[in-house]
C-alpha positions in Angstrom: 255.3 268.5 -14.0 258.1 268.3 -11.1 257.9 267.5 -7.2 259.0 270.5 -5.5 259.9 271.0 -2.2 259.7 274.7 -0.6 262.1 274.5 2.5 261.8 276.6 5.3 258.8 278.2 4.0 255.3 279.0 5.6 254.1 281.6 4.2 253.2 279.8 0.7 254.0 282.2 -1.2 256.9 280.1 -3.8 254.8 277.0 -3.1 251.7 278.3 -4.8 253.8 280.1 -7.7 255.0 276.7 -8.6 251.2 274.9 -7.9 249.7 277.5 -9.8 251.6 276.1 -12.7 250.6 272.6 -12.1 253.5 271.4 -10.3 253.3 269.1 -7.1 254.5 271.5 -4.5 254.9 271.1 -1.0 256.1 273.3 1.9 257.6 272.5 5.0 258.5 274.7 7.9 258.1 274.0 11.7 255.4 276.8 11.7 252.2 276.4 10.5 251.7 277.5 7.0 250.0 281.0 6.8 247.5 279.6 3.6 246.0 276.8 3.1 248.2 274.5 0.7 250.4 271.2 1.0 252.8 272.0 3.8 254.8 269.6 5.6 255.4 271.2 9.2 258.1 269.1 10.8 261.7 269.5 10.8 263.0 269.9 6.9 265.4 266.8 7.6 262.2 264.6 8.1 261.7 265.3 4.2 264.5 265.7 2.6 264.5 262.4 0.9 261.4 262.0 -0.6 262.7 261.8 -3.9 262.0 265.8 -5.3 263.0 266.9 -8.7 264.2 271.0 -7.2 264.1 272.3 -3.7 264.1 275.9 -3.1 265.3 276.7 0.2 264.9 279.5 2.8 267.0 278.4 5.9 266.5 281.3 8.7 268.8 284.0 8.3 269.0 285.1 12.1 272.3 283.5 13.1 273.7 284.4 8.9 273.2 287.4 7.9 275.9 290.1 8.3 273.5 292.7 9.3 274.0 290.8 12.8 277.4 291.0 12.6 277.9 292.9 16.0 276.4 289.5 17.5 278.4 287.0 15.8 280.6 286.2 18.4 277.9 285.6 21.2 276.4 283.2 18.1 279.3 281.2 17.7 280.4 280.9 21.2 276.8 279.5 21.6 276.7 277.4 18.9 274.3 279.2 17.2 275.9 280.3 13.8 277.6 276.9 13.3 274.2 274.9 14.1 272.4 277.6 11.4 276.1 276.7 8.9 275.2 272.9 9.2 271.3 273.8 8.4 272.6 275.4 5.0 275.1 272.9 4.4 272.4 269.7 5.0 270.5 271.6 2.7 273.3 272.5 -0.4 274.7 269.2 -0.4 270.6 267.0 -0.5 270.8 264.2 -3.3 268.1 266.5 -5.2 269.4 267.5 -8.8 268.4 270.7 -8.6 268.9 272.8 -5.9 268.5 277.1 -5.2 269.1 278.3 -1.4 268.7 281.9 -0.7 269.8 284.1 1.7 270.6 287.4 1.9 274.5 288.8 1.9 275.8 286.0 5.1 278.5 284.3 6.2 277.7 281.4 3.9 279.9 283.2 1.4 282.6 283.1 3.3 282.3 279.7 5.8 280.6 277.7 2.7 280.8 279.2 -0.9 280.0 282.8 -2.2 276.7 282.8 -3.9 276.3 282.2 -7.9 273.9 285.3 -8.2 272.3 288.3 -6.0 268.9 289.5 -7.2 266.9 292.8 -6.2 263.4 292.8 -5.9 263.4 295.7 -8.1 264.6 293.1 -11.0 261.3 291.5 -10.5 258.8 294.3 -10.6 258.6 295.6 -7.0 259.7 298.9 -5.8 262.5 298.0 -3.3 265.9 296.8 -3.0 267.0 293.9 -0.3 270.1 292.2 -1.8 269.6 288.2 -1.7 271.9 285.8 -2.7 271.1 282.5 -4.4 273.4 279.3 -4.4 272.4 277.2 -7.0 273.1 273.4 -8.3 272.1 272.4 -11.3 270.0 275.6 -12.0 270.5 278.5 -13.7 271.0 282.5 -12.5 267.3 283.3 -12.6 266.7 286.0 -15.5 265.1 289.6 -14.4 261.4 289.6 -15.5 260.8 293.8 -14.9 263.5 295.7 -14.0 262.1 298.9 -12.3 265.4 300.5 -11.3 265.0 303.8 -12.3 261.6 304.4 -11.2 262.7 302.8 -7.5 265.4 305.2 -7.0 263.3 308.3 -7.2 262.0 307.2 -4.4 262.9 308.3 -0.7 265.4 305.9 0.8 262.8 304.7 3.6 260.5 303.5 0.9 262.9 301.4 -1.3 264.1 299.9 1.5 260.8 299.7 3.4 261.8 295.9 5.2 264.9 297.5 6.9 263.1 300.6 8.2 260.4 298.6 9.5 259.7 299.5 13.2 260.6 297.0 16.1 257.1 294.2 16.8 256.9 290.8 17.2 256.0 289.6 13.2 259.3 291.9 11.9 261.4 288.9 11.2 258.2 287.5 9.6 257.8 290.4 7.4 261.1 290.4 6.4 261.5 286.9 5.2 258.5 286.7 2.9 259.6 285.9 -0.5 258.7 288.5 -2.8 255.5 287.6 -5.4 257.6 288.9 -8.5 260.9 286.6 -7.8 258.5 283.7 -6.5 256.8 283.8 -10.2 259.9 284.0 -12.2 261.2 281.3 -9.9 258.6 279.1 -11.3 258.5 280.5 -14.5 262.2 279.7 -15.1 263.1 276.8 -12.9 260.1 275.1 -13.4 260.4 274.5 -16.8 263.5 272.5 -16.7 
């Protein structure tokens, strides 16, 4: 089984997918992980190089993500969005042979390289849509395990797209970055075999 290294991750959530299988998977965010698991928390750079077989990373969307896009230029006078650019960029370009960042729709497309696939959760078996993009090396477009389409679009607009309704608290980003359990499984399922 492979060495896998979850970047920017602390929930656990692709982590355990891939331990469940038997693979050595490890974490790493500079927040504490939410379960109990092997979870590097230090600054992903500090890992980078320990030889893994795949990373799967999560680099924060906050300074990315076109949703923002009314703060962009306050972010890039600041430094912010090409600090967050040179995150994603460290990450694409690891000496790891097999490599899948994802982010939802971002200015990486268009500062970096347009993304090789966008999934749906609802490809994966969960009632929602939230497009996110994956940029892959050496991997390939990760195959939809339970397409639920139709039965997610008879549903009100505020359920199927429950993480951008969300009210306004403190753990909102938090929410909204968790990797879905569906797409975390067929992560594993698919990439982990190779």
């Amino acid at each position: 089984m492979g060495k896998i290294l979850i970047a920017c991750e602390y929930s656990g959530t692709v982590r355990d997918a891939f331990a469940k299988l038997g693979h050595d998977a490890w974490s790493c965010d500079i927040l504490p992980t939410d379960v109990e698991g092997q979870h590097y928390q230090c600054d992903i750079a500090d890992v980078i190089d320990k030889g893994w077989d795949l990373m799967i990373a999560h680099p924060p969307c906050t300074h990315l993500a076109v949703s923002g896009a009314a703060h962009f230029a306050a972010k890039k006078a600041d430094g912010r969005q090409d600090a967050a650019l040179a995150l994603v960029s460290m990450l694409l370009d690891a000496q790891i042979p097999h490599i899948a960042l994802e982010n939802p729709i971002s200015i990486i497309s268009t500062r970096i390289r347009k993304p090789d696939q966008i999934i749906q959760p609802w490809m994966f078996g969960h009632m929602e849509q939230k497009s996110t993009c994956l940029w892959l090396k050496g991997l390939p477009k990760l195959v939809p395990t339970n397409n639920v389409k139709e039965e997610m679009l008879k549903l009100p607009r505020n359920q199927r797209e429950r993480l951008h309704y969300l009210p306004p608290s403190p753990d909102r980003w938090k929410l909204r970055s968790k990797t879905f359990q569906g797409i975390a499984d067929a992560m594993a399922a698919q990439w982990g075999a190779l």
